[in-house]
Structure formats: C-alpha cells, structure tokens
C-alpha positions as a printed NumPy array, in Angstrom:
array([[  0.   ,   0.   ,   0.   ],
       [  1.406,   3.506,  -1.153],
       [  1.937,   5.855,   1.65 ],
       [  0.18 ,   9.52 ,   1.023],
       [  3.49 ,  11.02 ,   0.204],
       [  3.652,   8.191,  -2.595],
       [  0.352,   9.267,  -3.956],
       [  0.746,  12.687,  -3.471],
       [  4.551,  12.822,  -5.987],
       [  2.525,  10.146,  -8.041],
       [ -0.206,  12.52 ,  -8.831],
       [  2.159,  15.91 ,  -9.132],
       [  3.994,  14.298, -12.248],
       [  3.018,  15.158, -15.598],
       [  2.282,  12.428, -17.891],
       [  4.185,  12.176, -21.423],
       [  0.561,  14.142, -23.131],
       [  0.598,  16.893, -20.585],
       [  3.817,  17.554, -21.054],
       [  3.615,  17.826, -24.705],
       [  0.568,  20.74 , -23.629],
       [  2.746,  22.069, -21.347],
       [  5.387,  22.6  , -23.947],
       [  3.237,  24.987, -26.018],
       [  1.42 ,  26.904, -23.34 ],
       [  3.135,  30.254, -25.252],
       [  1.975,  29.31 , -28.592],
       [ -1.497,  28.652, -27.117],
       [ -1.742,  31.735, -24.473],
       [ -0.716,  33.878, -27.986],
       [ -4.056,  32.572, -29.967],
       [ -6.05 ,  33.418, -27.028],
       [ -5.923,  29.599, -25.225],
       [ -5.499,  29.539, -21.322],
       [ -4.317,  25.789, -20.242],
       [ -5.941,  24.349, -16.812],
       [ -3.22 ,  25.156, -14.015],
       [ -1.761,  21.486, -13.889],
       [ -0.829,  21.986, -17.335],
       [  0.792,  25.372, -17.089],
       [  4.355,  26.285, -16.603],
       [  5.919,  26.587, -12.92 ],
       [  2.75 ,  24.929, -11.707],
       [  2.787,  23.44 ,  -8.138],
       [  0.244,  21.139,  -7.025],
       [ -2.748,  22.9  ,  -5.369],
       [ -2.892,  19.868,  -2.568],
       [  0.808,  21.066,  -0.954],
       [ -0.621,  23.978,   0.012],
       [ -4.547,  23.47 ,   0.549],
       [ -3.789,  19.685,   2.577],
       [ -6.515,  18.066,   0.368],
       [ -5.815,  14.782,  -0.976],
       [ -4.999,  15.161,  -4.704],
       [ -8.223,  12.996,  -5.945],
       [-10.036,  15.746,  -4.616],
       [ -8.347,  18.467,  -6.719],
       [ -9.474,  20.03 ,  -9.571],
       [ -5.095,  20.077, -10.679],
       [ -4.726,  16.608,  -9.309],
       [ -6.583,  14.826, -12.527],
       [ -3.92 ,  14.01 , -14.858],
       [ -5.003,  14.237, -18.658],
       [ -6.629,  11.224, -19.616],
       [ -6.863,  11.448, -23.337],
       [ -4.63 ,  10.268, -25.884],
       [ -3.027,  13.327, -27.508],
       [ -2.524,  12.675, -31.663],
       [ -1.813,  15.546, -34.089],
       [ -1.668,  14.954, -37.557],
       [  0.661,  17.506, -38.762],
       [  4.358,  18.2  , -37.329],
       [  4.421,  20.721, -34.481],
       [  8.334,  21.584, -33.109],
       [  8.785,  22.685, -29.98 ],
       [  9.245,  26.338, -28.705]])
C-alpha cells in the first residue's frame, strides 16, 4: 500500500501528453488559449498547500486522453 506522500509525488507528475501541452502553453496563451493550471508552466500542485488529498483536486486529474496531431508541431 502507497503511503500519502507516494500518492501525493505520483499525482504531481506530468504524464508524457501533458507535457507535450505544457510545452506549447506560449503558442497557445498567444491565440487566445489559457491551459488548466496542472498543465501550465511553474505549476505546483494545489494539494501542498490546501492539505486536500490530490483525488479531490481540480489540478490533481492528470489528462486522460490520448493526444494525436496529424501535422508536425516543433517545440518552442
């Protein structure tokens, strides 16, 4: 069984598809597209400093949804 400090760095990492978000949150915030905090640069997880377990926080649900684009997109 996972202690809560366990769950809690297991939910504050960014999976492989957020990352890619996270990557382009300039390109986005420049055609007028905010990102949800988790996904946002310099973000820190809204459970450190509230004490709410992450499954109850909005930042702790980790994108779920398999990320494809069909065209090439570079990084910044």
């Amino acid at each position: 069984m996972p202690t809560s400090e366990e769950v809690h760095l297991l939910f504050a990492e960014l999976t492989q598809d957020e990352e890619l978000w996270s990557t382009r949150e300039e390109l986005l915030n420049s055609h007028g597209y905010e990102l949800r905090p988790r996904l946002r640069q310099g973000w820190t997880p809204s459970w450190v400093t509230t004490g709410k377990s992450p499954l109850d926080s909005e930042d702790g649900e980790s994108l779920v949804v398999r990320t494809v684009f069909s065209y090439p997109l570079s990084p910044p």
